[in-house]
N, CA, C and O atoms as a Tinker XYZ file with bonds, in Angstrom:
   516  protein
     1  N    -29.252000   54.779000  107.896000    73     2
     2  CA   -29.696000   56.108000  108.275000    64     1     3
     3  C    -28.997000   56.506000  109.574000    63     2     4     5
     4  O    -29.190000   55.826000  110.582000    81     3
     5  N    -28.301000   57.434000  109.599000    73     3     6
     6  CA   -28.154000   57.923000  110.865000    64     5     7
     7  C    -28.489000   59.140000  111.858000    63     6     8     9
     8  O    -28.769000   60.274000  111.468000    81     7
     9  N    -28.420000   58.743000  113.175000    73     7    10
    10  CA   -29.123000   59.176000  114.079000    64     9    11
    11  C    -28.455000   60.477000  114.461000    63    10    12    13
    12  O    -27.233000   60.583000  114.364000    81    11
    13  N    -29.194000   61.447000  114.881000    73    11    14
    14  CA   -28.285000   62.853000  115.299000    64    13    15
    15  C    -28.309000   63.150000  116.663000    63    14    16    17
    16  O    -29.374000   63.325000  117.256000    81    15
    17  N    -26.821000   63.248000  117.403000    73    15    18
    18  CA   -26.670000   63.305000  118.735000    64    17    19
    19  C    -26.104000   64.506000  119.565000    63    18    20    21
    20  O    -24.914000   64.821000  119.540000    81    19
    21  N    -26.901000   65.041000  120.177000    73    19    22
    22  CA   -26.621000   66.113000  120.915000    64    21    23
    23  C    -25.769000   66.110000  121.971000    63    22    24    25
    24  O    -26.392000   65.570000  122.885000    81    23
    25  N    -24.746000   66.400000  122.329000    73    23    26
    26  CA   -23.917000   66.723000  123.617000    64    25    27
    27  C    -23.796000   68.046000  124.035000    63    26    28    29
    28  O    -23.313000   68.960000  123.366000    81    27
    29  N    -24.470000   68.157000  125.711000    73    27    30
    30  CA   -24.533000   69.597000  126.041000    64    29    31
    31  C    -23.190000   69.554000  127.229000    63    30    32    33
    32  O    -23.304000   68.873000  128.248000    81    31
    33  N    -22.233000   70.175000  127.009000    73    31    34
    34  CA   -21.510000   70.706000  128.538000    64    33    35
    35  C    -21.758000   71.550000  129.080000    63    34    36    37
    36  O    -22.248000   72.587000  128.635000    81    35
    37  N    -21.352000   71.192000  130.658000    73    35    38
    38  CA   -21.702000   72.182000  131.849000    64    37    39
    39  C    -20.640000   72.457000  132.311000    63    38    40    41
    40  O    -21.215000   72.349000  133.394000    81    39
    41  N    -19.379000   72.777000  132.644000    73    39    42
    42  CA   -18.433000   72.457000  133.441000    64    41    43
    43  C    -18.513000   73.252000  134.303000    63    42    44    45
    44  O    -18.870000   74.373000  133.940000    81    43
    45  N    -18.174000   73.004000  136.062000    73    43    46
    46  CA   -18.464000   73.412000  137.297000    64    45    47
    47  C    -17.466000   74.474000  137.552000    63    46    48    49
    48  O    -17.837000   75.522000  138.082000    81    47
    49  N    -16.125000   74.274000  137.189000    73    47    50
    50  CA   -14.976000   74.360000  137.533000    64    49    51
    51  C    -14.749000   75.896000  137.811000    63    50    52    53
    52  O    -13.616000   76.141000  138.225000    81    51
    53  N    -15.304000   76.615000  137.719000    73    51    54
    54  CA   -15.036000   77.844000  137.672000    64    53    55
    55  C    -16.511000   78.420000  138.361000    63    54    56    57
    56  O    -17.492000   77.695000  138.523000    81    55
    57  N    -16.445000   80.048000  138.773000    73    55    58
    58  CA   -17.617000   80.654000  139.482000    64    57    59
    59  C    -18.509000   80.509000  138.704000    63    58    60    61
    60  O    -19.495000   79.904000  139.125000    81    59
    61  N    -18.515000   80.925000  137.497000    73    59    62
    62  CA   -19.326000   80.863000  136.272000    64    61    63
    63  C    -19.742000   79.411000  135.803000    63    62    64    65
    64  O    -19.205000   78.422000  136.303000    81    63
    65  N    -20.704000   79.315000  134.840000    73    63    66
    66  CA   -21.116000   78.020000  134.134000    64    65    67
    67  C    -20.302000   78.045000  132.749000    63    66    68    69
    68  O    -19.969000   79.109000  132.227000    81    67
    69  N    -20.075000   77.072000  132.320000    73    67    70
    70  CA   -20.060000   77.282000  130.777000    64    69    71
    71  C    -20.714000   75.961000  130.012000    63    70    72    73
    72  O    -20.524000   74.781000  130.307000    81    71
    73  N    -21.607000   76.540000  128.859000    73    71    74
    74  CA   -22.514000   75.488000  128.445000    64    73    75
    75  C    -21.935000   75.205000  126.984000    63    74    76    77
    76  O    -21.969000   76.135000  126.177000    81    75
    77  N    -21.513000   74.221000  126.676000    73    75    78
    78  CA   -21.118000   74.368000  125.142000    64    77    79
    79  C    -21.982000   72.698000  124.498000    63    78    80    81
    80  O    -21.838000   71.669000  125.158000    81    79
    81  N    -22.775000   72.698000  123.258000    73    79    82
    82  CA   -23.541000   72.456000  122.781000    64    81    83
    83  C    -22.313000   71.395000  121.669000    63    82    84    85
    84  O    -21.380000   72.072000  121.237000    81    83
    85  N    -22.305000   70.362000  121.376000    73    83    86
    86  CA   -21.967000   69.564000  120.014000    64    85    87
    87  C    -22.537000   68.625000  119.655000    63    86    88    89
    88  O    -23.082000   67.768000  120.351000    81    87
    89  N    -22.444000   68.716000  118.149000    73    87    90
    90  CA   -23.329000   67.985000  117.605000    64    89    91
    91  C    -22.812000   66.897000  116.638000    63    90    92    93
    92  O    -21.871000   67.189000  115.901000    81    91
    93  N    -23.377000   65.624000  116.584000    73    91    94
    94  CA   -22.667000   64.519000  116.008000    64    93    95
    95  C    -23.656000   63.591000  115.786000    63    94    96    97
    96  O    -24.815000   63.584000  116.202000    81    95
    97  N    -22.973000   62.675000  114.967000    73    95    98
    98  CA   -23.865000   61.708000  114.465000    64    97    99
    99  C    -23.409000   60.080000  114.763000    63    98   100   101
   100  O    -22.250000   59.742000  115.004000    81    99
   101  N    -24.143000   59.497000  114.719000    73    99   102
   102  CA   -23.975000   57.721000  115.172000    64   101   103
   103  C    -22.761000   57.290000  114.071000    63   102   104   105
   104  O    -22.620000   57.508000  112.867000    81   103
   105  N    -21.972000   56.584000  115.062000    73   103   106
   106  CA   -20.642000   56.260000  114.415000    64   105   107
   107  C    -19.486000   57.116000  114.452000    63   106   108   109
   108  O    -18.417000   56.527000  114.617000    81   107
   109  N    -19.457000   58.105000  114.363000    73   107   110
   110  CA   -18.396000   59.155000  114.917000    64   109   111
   111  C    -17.783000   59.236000  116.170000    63   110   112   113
   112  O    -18.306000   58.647000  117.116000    81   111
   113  N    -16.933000   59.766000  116.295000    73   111   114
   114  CA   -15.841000   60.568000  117.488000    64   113   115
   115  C    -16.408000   61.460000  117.716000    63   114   116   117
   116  O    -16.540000   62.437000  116.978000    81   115
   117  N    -17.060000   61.234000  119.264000    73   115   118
   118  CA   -17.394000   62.759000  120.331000    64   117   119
   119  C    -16.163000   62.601000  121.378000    63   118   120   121
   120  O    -15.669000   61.574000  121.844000    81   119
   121  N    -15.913000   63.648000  121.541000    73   119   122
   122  CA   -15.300000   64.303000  122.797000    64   121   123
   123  C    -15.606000   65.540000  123.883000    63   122   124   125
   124  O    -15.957000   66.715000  123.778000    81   123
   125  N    -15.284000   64.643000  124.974000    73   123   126
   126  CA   -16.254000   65.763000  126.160000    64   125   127
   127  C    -15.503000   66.288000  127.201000    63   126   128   129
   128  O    -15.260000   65.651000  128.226000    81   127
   129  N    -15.026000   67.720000  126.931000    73   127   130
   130  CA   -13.985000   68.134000  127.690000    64   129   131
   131  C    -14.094000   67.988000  129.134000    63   130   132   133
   132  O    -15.255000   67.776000  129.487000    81   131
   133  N    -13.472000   68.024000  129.824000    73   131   134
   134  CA   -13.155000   67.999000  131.324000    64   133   135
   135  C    -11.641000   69.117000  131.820000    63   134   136   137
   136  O    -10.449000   68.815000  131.882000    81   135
   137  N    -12.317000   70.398000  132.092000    73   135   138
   138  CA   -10.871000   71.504000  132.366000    64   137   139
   139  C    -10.818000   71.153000  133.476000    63   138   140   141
   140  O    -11.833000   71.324000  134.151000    81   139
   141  N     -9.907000   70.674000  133.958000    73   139   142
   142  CA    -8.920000   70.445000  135.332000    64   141   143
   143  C     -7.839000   71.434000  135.671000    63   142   144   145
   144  O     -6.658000   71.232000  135.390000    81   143
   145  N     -8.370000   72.735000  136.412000    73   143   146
   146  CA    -7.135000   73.584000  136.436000    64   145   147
   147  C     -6.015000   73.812000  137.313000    63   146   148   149
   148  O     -5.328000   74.828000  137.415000    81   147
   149  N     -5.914000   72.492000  138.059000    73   147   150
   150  CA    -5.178000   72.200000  139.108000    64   149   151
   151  C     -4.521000   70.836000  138.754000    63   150   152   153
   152  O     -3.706000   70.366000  139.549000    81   151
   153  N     -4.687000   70.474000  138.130000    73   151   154
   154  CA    -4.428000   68.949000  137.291000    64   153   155
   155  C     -2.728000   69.113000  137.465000    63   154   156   157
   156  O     -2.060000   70.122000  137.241000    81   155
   157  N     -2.138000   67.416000  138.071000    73   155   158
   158  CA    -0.951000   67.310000  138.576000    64   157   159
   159  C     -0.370000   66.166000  137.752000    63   158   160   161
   160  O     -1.203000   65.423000  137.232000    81   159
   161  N      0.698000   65.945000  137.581000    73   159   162
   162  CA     1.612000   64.258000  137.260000    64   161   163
   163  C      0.638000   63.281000  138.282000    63   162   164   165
   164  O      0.201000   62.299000  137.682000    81   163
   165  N      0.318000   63.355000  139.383000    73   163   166
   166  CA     0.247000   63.039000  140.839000    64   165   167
   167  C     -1.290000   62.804000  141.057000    63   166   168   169
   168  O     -1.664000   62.451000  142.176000    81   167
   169  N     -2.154000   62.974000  140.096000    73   167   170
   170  CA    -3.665000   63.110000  139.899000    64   169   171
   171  C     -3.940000   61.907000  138.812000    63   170   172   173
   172  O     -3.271000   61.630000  137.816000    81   171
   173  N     -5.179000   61.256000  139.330000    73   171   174
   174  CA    -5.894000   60.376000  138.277000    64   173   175
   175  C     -7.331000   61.120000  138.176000    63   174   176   177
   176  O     -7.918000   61.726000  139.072000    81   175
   177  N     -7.736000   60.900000  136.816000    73   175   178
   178  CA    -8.931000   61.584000  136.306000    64   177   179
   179  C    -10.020000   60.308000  136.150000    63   178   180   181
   180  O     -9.577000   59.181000  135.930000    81   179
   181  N    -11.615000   60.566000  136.287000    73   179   182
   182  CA   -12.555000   59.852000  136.671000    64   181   183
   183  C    -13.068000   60.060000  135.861000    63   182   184   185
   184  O    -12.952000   61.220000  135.466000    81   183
   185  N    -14.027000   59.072000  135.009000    73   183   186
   186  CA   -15.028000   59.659000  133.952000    64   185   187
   187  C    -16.231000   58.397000  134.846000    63   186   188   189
   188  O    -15.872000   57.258000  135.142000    81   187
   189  N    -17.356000   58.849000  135.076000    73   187   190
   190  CA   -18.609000   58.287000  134.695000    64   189   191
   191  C    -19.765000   58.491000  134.485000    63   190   192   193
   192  O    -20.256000   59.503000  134.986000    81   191
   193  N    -20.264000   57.960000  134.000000    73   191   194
   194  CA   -22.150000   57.962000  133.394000    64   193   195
   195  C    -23.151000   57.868000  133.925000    63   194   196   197
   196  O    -23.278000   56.954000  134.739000    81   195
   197  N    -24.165000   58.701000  133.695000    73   195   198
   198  CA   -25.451000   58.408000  134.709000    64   197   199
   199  C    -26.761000   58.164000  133.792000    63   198   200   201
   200  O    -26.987000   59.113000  133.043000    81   199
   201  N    -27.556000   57.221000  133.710000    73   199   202
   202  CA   -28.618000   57.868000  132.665000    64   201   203
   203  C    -29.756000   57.525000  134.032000    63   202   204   205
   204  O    -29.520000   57.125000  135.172000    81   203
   205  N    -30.987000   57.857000  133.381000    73   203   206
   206  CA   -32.147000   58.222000  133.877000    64   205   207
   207  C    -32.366000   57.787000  134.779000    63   206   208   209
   208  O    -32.792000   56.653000  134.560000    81   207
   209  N    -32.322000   58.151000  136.490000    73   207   210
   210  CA   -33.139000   56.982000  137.449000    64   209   211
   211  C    -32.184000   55.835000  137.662000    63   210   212   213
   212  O    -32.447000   54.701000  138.062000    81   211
   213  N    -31.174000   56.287000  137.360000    73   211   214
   214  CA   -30.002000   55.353000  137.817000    64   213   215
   215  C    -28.766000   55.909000  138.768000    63   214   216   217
   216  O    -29.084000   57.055000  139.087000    81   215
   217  N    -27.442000   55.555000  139.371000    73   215   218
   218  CA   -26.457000   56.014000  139.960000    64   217   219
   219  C    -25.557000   55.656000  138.487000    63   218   220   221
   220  O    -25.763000   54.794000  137.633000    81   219
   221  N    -24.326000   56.863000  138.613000    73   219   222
   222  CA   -23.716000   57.085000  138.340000    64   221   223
   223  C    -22.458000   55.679000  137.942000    63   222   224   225
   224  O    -21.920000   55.002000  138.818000    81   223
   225  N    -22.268000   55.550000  136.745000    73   223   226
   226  CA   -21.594000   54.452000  136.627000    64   225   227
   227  C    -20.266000   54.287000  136.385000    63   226   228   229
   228  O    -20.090000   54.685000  135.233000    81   227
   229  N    -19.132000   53.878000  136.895000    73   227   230
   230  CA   -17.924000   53.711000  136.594000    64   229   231
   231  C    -17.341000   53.252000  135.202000    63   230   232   233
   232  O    -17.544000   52.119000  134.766000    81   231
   233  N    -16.367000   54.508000  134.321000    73   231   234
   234  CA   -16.207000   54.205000  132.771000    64   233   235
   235  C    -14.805000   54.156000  133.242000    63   234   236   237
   236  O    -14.269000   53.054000  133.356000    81   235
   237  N    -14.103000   55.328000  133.552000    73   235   238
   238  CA   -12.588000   54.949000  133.399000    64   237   239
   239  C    -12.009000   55.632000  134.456000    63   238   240   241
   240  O    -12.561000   56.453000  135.189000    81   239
   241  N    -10.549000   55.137000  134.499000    73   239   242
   242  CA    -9.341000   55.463000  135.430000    64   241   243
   243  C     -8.249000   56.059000  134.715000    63   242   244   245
   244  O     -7.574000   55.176000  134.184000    81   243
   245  N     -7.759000   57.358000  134.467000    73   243   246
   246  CA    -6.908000   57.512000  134.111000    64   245   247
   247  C     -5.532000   58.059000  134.568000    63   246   248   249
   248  O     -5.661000   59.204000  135.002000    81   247
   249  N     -4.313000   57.627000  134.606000    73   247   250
   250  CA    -3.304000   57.661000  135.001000    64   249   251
   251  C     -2.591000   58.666000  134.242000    63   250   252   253
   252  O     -2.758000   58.644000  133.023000    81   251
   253  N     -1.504000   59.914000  134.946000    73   251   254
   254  CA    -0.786000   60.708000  134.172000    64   253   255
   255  C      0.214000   60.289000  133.227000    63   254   256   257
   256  O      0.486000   60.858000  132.169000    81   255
   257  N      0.876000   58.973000  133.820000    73   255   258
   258  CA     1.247000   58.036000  133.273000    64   257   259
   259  C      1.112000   56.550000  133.042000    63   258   260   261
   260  O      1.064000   55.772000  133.995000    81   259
   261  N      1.044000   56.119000  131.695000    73   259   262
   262  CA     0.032000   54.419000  131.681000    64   261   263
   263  C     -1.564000   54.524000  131.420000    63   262   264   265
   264  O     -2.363000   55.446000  131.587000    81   263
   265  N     -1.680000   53.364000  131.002000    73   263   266
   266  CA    -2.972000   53.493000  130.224000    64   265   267
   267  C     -3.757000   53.659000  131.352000    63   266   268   269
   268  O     -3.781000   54.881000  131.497000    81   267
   269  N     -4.387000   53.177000  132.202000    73   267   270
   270  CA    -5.175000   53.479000  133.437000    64   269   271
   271  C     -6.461000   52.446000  133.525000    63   270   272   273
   272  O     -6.058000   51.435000  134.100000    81   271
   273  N     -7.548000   52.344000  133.253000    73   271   274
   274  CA    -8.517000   51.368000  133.811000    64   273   275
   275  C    -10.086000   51.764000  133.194000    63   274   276   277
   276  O    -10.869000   52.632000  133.581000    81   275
   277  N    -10.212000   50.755000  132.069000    73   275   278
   278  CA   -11.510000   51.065000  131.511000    64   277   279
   279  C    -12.434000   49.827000  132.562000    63   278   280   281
   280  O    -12.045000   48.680000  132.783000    81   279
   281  N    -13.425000   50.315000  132.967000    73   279   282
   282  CA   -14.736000   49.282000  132.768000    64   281   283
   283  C    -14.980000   48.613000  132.065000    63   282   284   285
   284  O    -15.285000   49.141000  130.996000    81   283
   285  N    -15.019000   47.572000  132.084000    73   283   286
   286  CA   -15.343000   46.150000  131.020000    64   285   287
   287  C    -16.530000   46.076000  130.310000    63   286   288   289
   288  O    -16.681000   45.045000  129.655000    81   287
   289  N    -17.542000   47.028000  130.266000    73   287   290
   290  CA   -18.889000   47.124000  129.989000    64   289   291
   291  C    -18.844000   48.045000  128.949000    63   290   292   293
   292  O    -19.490000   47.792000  127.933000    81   291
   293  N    -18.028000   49.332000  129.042000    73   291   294
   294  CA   -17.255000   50.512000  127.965000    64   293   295
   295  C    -16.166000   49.536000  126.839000    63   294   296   297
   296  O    -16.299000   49.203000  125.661000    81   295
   297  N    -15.747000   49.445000  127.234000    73   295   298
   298  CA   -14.342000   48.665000  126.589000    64   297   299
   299  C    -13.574000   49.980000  126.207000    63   298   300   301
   300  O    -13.646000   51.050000  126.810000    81   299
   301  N    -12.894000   49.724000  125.196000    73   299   302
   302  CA   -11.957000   50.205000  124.218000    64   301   303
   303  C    -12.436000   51.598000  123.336000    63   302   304   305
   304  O    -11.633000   52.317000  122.741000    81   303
   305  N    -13.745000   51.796000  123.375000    73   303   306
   306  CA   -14.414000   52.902000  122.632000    64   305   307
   307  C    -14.233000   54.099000  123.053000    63   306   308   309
   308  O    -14.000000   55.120000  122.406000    81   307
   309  N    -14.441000   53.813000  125.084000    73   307   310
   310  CA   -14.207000   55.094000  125.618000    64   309   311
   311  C    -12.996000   55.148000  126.272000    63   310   312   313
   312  O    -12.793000   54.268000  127.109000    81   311
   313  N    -11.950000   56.169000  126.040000    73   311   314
   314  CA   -10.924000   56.608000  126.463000    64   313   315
   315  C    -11.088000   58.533000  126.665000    63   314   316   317
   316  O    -11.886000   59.407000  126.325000    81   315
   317  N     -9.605000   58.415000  127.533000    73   315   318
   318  CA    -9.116000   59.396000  128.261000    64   317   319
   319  C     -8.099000   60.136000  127.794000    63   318   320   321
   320  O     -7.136000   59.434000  127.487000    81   319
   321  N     -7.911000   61.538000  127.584000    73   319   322
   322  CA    -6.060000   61.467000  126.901000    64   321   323
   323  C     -5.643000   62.832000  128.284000    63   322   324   325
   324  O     -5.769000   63.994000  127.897000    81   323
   325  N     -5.263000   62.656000  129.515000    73   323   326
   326  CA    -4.556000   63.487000  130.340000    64   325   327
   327  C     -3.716000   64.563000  129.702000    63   326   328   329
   328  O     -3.036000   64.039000  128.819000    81   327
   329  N     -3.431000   66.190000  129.816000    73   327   330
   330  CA    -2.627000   66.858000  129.604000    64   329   331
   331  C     -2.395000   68.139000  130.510000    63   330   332   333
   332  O     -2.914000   69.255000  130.512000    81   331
   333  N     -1.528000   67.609000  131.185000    73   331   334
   334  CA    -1.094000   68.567000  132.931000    64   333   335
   335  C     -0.559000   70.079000  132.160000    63   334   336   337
   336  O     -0.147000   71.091000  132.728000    81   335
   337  N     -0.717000   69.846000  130.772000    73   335   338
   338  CA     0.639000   71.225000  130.527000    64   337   339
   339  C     -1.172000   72.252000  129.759000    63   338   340   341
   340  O     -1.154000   73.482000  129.712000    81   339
   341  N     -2.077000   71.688000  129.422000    73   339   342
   342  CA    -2.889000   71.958000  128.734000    64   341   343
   343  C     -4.722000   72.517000  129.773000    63   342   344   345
   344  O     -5.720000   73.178000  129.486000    81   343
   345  N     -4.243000   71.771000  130.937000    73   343   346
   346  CA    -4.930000   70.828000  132.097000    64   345   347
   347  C     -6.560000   70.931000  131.673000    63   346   348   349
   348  O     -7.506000   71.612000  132.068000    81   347
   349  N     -6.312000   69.549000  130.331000    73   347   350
   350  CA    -7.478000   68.868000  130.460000    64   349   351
   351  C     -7.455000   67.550000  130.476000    63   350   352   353
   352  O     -6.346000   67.023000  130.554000    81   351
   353  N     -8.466000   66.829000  130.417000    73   351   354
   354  CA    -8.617000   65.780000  130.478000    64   353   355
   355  C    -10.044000   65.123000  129.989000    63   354   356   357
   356  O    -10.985000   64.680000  130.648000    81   355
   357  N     -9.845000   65.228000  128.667000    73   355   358
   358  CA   -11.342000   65.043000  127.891000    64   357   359
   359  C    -11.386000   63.600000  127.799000    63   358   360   361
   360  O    -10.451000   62.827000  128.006000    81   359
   361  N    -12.699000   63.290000  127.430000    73   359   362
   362  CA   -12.884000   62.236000  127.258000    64   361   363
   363  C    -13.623000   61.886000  125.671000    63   362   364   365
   364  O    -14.443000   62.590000  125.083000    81   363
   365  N    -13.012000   60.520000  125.202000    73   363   366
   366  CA   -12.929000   60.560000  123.664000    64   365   367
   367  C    -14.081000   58.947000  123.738000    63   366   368   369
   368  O    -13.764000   57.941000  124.372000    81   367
   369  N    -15.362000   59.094000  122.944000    73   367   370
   370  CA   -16.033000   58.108000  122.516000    64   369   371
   371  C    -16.058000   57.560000  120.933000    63   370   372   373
   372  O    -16.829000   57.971000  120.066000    81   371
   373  N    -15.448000   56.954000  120.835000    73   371   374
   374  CA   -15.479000   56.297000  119.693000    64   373   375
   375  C    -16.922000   55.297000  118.637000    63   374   376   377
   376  O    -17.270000   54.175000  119.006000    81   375
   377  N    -17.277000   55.682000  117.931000    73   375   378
   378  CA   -18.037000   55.039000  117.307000    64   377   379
   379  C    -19.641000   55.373000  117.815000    63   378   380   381
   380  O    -20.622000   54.661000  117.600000    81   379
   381  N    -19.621000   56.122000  118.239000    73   379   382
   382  CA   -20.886000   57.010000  119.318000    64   381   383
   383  C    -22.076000   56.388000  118.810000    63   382   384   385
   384  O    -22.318000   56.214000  117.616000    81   383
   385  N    -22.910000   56.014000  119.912000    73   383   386
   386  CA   -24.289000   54.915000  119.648000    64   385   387
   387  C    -25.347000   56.010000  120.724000    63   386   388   389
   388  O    -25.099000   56.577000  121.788000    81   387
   389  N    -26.781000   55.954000  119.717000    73   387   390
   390  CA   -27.601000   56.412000  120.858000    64   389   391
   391  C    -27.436000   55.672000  122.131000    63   390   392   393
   392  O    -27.623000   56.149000  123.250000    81   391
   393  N    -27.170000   54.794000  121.931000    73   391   394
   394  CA   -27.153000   54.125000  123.605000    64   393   395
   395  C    -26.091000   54.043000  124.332000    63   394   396   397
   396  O    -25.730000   53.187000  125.140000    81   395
   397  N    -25.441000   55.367000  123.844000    73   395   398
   398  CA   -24.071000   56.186000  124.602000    64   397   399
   399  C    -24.866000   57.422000  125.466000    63   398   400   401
   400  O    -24.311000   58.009000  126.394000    81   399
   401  N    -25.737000   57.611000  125.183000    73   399   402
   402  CA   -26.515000   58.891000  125.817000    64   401   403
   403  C    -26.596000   58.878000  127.509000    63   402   404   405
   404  O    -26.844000   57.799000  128.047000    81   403
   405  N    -26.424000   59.870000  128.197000    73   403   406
   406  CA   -26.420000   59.721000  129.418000    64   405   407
   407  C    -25.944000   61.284000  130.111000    63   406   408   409
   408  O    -25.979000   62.192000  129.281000    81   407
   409  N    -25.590000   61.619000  131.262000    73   407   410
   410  CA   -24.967000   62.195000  131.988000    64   409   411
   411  C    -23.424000   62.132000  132.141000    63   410   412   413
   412  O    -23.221000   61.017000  132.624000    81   411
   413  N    -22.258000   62.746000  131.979000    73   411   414
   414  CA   -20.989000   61.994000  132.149000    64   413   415
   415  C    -20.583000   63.399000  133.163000    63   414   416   417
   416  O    -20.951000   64.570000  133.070000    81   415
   417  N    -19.761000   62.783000  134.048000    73   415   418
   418  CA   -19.022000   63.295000  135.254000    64   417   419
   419  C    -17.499000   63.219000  135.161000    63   418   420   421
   420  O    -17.100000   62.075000  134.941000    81   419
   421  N    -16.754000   63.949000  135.249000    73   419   422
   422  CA   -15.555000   63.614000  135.603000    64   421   423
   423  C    -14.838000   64.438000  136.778000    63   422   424   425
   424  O    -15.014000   65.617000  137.086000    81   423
   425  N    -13.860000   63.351000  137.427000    73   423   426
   426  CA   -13.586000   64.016000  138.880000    64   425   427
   427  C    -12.178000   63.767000  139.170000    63   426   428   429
   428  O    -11.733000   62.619000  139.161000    81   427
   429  N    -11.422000   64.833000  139.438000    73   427   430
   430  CA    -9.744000   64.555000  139.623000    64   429   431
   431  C     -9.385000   64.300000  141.147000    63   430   432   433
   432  O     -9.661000   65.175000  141.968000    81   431
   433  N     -8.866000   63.293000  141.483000    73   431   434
   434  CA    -7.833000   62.899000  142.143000    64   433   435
   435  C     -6.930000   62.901000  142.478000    63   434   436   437
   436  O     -6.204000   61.997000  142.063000    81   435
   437  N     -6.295000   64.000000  143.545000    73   435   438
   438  CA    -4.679000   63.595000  143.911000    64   437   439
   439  C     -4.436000   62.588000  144.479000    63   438   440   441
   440  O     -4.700000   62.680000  145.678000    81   439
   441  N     -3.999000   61.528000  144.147000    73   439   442
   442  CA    -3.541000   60.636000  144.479000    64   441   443
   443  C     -2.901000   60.416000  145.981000    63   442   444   445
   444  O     -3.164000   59.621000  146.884000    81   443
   445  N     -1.807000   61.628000  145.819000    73   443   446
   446  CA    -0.446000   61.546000  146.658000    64   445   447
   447  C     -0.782000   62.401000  148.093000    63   446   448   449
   448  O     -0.411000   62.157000  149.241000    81   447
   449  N     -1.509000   63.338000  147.642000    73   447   450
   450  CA    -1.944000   64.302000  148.867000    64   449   451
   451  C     -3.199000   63.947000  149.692000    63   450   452   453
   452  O     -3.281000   64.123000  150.907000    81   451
   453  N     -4.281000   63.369000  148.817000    73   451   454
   454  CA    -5.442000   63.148000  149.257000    64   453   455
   455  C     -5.957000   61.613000  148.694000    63   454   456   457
   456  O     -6.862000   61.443000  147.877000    81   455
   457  N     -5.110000   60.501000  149.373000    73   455   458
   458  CA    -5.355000   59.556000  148.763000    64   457   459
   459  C     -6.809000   58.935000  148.447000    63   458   460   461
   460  O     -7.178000   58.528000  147.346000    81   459
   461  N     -7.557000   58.947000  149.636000    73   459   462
   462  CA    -8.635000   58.810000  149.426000    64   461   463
   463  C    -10.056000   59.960000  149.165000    63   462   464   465
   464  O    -11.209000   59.557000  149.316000    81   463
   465  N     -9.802000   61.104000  148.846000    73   463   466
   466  CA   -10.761000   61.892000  148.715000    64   465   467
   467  C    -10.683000   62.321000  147.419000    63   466   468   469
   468  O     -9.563000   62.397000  146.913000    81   467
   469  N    -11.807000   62.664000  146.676000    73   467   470
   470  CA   -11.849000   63.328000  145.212000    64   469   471
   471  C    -12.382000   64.899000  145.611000    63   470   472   473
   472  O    -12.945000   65.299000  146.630000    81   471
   473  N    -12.044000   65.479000  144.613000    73   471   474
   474  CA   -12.244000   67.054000  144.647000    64   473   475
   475  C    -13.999000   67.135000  144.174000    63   474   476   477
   476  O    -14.810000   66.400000  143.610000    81   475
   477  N    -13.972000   68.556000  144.815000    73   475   478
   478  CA   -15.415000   68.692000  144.218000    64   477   479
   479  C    -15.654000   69.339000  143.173000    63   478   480   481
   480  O    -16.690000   69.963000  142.942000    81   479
   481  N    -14.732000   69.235000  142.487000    73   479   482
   482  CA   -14.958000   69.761000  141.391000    64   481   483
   483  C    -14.929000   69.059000  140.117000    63   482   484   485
   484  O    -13.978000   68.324000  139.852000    81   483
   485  N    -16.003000   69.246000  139.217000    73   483   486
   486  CA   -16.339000   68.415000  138.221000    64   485   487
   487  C    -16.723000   68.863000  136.892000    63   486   488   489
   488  O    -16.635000   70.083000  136.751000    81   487
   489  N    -17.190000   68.103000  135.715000    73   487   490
   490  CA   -17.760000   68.554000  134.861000    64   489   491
   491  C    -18.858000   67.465000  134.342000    63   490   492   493
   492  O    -18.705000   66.262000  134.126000    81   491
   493  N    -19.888000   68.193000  134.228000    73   491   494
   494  CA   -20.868000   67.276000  133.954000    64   493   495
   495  C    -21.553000   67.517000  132.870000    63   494   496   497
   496  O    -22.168000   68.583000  132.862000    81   495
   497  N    -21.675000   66.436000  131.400000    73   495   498
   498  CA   -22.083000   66.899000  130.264000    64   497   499
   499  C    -23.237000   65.761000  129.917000    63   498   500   501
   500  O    -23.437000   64.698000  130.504000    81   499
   501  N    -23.920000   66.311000  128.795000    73   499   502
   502  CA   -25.350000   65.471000  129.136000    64   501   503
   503  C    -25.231000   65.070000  127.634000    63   502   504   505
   504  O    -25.492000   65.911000  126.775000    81   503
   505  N    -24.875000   63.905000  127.320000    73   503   506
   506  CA   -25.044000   63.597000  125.874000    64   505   507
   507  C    -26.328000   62.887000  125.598000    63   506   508   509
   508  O    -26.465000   61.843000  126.236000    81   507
   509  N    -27.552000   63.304000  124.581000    73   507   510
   510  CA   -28.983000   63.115000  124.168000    64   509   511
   511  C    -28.792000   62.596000  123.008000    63   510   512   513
   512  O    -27.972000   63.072000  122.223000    81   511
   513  N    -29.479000   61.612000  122.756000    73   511   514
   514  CA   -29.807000   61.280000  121.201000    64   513   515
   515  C    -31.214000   61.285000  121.149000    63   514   516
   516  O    -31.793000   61.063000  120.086000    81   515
């Protein structure tokens, strides 16, 4: 039997909100956009998770070029696909489990200009099962 899973987006990125709603089921491919409209060669993109009463958890590192840096706890399911010409940077869950449900954040990085600071700008989507 499978389970039916709600993903709501928020993305910050702009003056406005935008809320977009998808819907999927256990075992499938969700993807959760992240518009980066400043997005560089020179930028790494951040994805992580928050669920209830917890901090925010580290999923991935992604590089404009090269695979970049999953969390060992995610593995291989959750990935990143960067596109500076497109400037997004969604994030792709594979095989989607209620106990994928959570808060997800993602946060861009210039690397080169601002080595150590991340932008404040984000997108934050709330996937429910």
């Amino acid at each position: 039997m499978s389970r039916a899973l709600v993903c709501m987006l928020m993305a910050a990125w702009t003056l406005g909100e935008l809320e977009r709603v998808v819907h999927t089921v256990e075992g499938t491919l969700v993807t959760l956009d992240c518009s980066c409209p400043s997005l560089t060669y020179t930028d790494d993109v951040f994805w992580y998770k928050q669920e209830v009463n917890s901090l925010p958890d580290f999923i991935l590192r992604k590089y404009q070029f090269g695979q970049g840096k999953n969390a060992e706890k995610y593995g291989e399911r959750f990935r990143c696909s960067m596109d500076v010409n497109t400037q997004e940077a969604p994030l792709h869950i594979e095989r989607v489990k209620p106990s994928d449900s959570g808060v997800f954040y993602c946060a861009v990085r210039p690397t080169l200009t601002h080595p150590l600071a991340c932008l404040h700008k984000n997108t934050c989507t709330r996937l429910i099962s």
